[in-house]
C-alpha positions as CSV (number, residue, x, y, z in Angstrom):
1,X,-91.5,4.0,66.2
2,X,-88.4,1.3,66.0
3,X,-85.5,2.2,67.9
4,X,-83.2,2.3,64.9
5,X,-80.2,1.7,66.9
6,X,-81.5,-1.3,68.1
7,X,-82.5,-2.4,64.7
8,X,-78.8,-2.2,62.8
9,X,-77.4,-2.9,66.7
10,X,-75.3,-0.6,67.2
11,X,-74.5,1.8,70.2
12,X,-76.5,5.4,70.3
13,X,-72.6,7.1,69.8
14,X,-71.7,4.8,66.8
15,X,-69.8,6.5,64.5
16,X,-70.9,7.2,60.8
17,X,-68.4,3.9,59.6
18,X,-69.8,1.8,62.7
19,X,-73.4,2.7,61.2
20,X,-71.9,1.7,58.0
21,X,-70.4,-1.3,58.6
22,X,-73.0,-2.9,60.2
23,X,-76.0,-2.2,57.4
24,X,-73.7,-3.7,55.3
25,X,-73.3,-7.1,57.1
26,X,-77.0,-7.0,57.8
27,X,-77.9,-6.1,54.0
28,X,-75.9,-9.3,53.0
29,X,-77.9,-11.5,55.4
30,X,-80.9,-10.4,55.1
31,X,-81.3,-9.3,51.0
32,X,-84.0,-11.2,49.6
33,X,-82.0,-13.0,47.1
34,X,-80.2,-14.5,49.9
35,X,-82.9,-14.7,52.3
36,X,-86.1,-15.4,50.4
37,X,-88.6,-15.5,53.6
38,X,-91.0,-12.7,54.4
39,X,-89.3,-12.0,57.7
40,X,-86.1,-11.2,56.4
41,X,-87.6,-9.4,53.7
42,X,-89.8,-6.9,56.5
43,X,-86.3,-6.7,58.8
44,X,-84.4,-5.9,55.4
45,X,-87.1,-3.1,55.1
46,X,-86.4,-1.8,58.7
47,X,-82.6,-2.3,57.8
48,X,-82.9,0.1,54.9
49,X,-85.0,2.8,57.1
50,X,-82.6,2.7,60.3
51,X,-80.1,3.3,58.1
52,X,-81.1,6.1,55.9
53,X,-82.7,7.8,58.8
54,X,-79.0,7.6,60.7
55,X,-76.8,7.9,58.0
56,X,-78.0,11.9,57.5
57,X,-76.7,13.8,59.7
58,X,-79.9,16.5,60.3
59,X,-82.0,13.0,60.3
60,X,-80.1,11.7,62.9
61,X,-80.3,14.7,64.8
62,X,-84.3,14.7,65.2
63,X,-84.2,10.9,65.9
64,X,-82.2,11.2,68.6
65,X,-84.2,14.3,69.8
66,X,-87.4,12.5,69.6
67,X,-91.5,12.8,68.6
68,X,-91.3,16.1,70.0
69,X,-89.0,17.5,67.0
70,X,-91.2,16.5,64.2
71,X,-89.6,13.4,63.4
72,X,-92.4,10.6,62.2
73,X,-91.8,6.9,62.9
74,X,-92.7,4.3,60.8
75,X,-90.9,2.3,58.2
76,X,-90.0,4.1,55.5
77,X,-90.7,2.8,51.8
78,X,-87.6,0.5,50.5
79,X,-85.5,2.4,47.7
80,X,-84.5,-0.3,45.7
81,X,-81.3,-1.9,44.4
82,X,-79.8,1.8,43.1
83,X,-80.0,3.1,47.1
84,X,-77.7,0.1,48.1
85,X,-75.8,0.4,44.8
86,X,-75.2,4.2,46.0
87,X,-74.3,3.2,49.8
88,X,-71.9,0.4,48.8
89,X,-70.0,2.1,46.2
90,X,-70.4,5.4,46.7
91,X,-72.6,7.0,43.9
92,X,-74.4,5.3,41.1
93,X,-74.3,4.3,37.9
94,X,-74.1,7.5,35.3
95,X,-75.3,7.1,31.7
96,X,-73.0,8.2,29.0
97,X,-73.7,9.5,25.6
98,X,-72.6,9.0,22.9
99,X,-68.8,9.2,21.1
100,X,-67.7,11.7,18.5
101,X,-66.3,10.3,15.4
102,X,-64.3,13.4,15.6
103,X,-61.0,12.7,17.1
104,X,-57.9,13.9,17.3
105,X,-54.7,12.7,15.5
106,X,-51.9,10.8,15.8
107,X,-48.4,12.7,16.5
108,X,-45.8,12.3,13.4
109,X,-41.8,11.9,14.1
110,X,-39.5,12.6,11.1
111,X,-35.9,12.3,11.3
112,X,-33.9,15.4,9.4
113,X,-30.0,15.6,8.7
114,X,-28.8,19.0,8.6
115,X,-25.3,19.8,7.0
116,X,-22.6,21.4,10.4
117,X,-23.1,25.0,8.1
118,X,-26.4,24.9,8.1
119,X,-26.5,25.1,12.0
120,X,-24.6,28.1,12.3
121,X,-27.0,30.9,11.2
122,X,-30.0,28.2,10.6
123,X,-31.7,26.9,7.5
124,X,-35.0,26.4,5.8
125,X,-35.9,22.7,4.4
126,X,-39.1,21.7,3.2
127,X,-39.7,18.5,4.6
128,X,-42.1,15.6,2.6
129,X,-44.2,13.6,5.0
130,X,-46.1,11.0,4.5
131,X,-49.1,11.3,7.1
132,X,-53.1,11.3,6.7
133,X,-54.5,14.7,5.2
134,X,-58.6,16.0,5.1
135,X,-60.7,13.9,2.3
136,X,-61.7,16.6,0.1
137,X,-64.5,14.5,-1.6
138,X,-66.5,14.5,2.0
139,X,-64.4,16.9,3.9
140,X,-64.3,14.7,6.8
141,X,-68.2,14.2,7.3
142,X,-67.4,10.3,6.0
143,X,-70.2,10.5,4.4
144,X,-71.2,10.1,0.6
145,X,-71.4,13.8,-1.3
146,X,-75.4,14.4,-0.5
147,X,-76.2,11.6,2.1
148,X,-75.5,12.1,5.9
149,X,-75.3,9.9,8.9
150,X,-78.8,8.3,10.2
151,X,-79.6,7.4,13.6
152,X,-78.7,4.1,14.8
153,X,-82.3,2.0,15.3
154,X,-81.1,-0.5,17.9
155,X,-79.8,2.3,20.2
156,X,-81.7,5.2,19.3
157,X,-79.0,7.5,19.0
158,X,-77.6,7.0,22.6
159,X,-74.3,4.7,21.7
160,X,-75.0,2.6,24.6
161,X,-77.0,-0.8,25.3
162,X,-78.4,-1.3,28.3
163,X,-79.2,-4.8,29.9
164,X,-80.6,-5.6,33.3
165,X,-78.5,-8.3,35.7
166,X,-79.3,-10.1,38.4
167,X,-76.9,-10.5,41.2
168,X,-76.5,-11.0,44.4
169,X,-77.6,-8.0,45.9
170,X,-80.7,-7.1,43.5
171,X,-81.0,-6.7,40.1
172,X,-77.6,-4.6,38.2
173,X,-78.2,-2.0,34.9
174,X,-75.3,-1.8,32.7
175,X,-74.2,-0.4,29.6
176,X,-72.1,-1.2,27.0
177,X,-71.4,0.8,23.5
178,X,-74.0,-0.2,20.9
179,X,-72.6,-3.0,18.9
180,X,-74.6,-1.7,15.2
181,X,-72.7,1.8,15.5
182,X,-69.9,1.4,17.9
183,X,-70.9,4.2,19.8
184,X,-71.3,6.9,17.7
185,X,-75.3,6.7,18.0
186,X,-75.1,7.1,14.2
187,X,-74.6,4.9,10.9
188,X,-73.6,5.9,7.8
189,X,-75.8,4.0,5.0
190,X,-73.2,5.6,2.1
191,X,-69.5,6.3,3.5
192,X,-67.2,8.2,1.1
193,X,-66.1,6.6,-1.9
194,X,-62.7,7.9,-1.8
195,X,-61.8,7.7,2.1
196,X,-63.4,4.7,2.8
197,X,-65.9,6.4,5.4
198,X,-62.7,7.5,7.4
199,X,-62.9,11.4,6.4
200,X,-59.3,11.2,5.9
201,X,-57.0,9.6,2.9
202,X,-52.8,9.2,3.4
203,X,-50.8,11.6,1.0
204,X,-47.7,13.2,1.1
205,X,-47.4,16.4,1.5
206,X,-44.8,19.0,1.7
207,X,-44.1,21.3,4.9
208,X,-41.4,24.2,4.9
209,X,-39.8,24.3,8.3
210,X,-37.6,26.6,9.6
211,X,-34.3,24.8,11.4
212,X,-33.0,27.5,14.1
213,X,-29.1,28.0,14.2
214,X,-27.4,26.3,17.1
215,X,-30.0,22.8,16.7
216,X,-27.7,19.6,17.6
217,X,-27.9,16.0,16.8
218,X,-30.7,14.5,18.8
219,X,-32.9,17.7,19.5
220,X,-36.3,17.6,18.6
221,X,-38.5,20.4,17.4
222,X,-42.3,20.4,17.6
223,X,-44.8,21.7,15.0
224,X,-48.2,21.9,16.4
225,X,-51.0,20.7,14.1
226,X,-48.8,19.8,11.6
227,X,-49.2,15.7,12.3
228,X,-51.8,13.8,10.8
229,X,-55.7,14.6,10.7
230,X,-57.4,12.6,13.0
231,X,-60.4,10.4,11.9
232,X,-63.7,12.1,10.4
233,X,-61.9,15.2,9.8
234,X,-60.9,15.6,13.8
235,X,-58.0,18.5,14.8
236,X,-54.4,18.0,13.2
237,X,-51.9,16.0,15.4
238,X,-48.4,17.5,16.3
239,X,-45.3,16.5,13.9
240,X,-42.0,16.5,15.7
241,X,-38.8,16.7,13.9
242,X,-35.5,15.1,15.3
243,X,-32.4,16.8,14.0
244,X,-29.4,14.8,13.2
245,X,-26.2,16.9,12.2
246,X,-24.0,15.2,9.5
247,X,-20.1,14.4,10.2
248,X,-17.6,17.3,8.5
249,X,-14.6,15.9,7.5
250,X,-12.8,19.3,8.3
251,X,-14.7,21.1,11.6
252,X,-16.2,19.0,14.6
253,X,-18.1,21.0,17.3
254,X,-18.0,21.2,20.8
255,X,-21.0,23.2,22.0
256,X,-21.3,26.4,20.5
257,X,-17.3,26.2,19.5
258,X,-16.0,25.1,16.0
259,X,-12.9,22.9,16.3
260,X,-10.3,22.2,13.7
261,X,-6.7,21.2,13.4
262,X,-4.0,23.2,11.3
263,X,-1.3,21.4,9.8
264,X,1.5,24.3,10.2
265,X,5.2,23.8,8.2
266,X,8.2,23.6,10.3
267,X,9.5,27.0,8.9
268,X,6.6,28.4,9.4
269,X,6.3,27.9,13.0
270,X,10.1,28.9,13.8
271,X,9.4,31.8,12.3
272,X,5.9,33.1,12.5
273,X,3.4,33.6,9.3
274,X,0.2,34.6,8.4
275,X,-2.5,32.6,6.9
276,X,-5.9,33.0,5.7
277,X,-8.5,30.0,5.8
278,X,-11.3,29.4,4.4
279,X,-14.1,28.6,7.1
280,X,-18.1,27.3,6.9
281,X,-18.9,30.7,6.9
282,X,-16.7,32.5,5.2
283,X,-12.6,33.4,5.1
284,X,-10.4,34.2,8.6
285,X,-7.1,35.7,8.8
286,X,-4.9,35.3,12.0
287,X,-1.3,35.2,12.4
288,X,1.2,32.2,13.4
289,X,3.6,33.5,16.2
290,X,7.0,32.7,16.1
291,X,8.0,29.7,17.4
292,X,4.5,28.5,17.5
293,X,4.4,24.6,19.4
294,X,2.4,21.7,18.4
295,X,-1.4,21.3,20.4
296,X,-1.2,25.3,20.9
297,X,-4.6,26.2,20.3
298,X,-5.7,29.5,18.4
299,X,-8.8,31.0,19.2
300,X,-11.1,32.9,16.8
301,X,-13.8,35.0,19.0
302,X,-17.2,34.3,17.4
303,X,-16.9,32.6,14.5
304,X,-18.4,29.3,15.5
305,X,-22.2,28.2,16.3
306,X,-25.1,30.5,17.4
307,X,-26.3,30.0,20.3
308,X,-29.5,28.4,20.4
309,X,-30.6,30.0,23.2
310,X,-29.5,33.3,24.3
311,X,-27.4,35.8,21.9
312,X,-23.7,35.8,19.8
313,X,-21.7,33.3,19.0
314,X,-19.3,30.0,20.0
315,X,-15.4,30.5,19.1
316,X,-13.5,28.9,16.2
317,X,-10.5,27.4,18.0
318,X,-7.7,25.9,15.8
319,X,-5.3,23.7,17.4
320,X,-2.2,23.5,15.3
321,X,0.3,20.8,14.4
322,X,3.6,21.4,13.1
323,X,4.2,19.1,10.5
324,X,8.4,17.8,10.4
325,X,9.7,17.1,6.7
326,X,10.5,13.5,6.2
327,X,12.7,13.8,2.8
328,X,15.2,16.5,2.1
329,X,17.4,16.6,-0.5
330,X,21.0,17.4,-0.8
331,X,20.9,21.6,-0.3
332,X,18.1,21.2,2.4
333,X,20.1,18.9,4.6
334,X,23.5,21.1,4.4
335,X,21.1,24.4,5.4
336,X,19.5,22.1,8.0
337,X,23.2,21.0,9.1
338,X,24.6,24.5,9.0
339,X,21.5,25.6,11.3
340,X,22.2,23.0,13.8
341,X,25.7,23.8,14.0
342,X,24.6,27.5,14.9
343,X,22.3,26.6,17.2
344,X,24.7,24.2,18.9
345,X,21.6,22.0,20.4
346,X,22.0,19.8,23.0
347,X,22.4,16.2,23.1
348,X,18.9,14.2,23.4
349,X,17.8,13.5,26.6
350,X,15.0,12.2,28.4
351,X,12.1,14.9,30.3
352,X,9.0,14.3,31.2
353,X,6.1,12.6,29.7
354,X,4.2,14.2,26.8
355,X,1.2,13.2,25.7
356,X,0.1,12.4,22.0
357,X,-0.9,15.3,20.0
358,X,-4.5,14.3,20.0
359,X,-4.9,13.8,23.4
360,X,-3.2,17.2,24.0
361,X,-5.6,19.4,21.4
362,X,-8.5,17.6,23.2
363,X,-7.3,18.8,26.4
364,X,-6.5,22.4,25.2
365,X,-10.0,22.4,23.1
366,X,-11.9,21.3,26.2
367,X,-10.0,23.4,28.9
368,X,-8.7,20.6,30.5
């Protein structure tokens, strides 16, 4: 029996890599395509042996023990190209069947504008999309109405060719998807009329959605199965719809909170009223203190947004601006004179810096 340590020469405590490495090297020298003479061709034979023998563990083990332990000598038969295939790159080749027409669609984006009212309590729109639907003349089979797919003749229903290639280490099988059916391991002789053989036509269609309150511009809200049908009939993909809020010329927002600025008479704000406005959902009613300043903001507990998630509501705040008149005529300037006389103001002076009114609601709006 060969010493089949001496024959891939390496050391009796090589490791399982060493054993490796060096059938490798000697499999590349002494292959047959490369080395065509009978003696390479018998040591490439003893090659193959020393290595599968050492290369299993429990094999290895009885070598090593010897004769006695049952273990027969001789040169075992040569496995072919698929053996070194395995030992080179770790497994070999696995055939594959073949592909479903079936597949799944393609996810649909749709851009929706929503009115700032709307997002309060939430709305229901029905949407139109234009997407790919079911072919009711075939119902997705692609086929004619009476006719069905065959199988394909040059592949016999696998969806794979398979060729045979030399190289340099022995002869290679691979496969590639059948060019006469793509793949599928079926033709169709008679596609549908009306799709075209795709099991699927584009339509539009109309969806009802339900807009939760509280969306904002830029959020996006899935519908699964609600994209279009995939080809031959395969499972709906997913239609997303991106919300974008339209401008209000009256309210903005600011997270859950409704903001809004008051124009508030001079009068008014010495002395204190109460007014009633008319809101996106609904009429509010709070009073003006007396002596009410310009950027003061007035705060209406939940009467702005609902929250998208969790429970209740944003605040309305109001920031108010006291409007100054610019023309008075001949009676309002004496009353105006006589109530600067009473109220003996002083002369104008210079304080500290105060910002614009803007930039002050912002602040007061914001919590700044």
């Amino acid at each position: 029996m060969a010493d089949h340590y001496e024959v891939l020469g390496v050391d009796r405590n090589a490791s399982a890599d060493e054993i490796k490495k060096a059938y490798r090297r000697l499999a590349r020298e002494l292959h047959p395509d490369v080395n065509p003479g009978a003696d390479a061709s018998e040591r490439f034979k003893l090659v193959t042996h020393a290595y599968d023998v050492l290369s299993d563990p429990q094999q290895r083990q009885q070598f090593d023990a010897g004769p006695q332990a049952g273990f027969g000598g001789g040169g075992g038969n040569f496995g072919g190209f698929g053996d070194i295939f395995e030992t080179f790159f770790g497994g070999g080749q696995q055939t594959r069947g073949p592909r479903s027409r079936r597949e799944r669609g393609q996810d649909a984006l749709v851009r929706v504008e929503v009115d700032l009212d709307d997002v309060i309590f939430g709305t229901t729109r029905d949407i139109e999309v234009d997407t790919a639907i079911l072919c009711e003349t075939c119902n997705g089979s692609c086929c004619a109405p009476g006719t069905q797919p065959v199988t394909c003749d040059i592949c016999h229903g696998s969806g794979q060719i398979q060729r045979t290639v030399r190289s340099l280490l022995g002869n290679v099988m691979t496969s590639s998807p059948c060019g006469t059916c793509r793949g599928y391991g079926t033709v169709i002789p008679n596609p549908c009329g009306t799709c075209q053989g795709q099991g699927r036509v584009r339509a539009r269609r109309s969806i009802p959605v339900d807009i939760p309150a509280g969306v904002d511009t830029g959020l996006r809200l899935q519908l699964p199965n609600q994209g279009e049908v995939g080809p031959a009939g395969g499972q709906n993909g997913d239609l997303y719809l991106e919300i974008k809020v339209r401008h209000h010329d009256v309210f903005s927002r600011n997270g859950d909170d409704l903001l809004a600025t008051l124009e508030v008479q001079m009068t008014d704000a010495i002395l204190g009223t109460k007014t009633t406005l008319k809101t996106l959902d609904g009429e509010v009613s709070f009073d003006i203190k007396p002596g009410t300043q310009s950027a003061e903001v007035i705060t209406v507990k939940d009467r702005g947004i609902t929250r998208l998630r969790g429970n209740g509501r944003g605040d309305l705040k109001i920031g108010i601006q006291v409007a100054t008149p610019t023309k008075l005529n001949h009676k309002e300037q004496n009353l105006m004179k006589q109530f600067a006389d009473l109220r003996k103001p002083a002369a104008p002076t210079l304080t500290h810096f105060q910002q614009g009114l803007f930039q002050k609601l912002r602040d007061r709006f914001l919590n700044i």
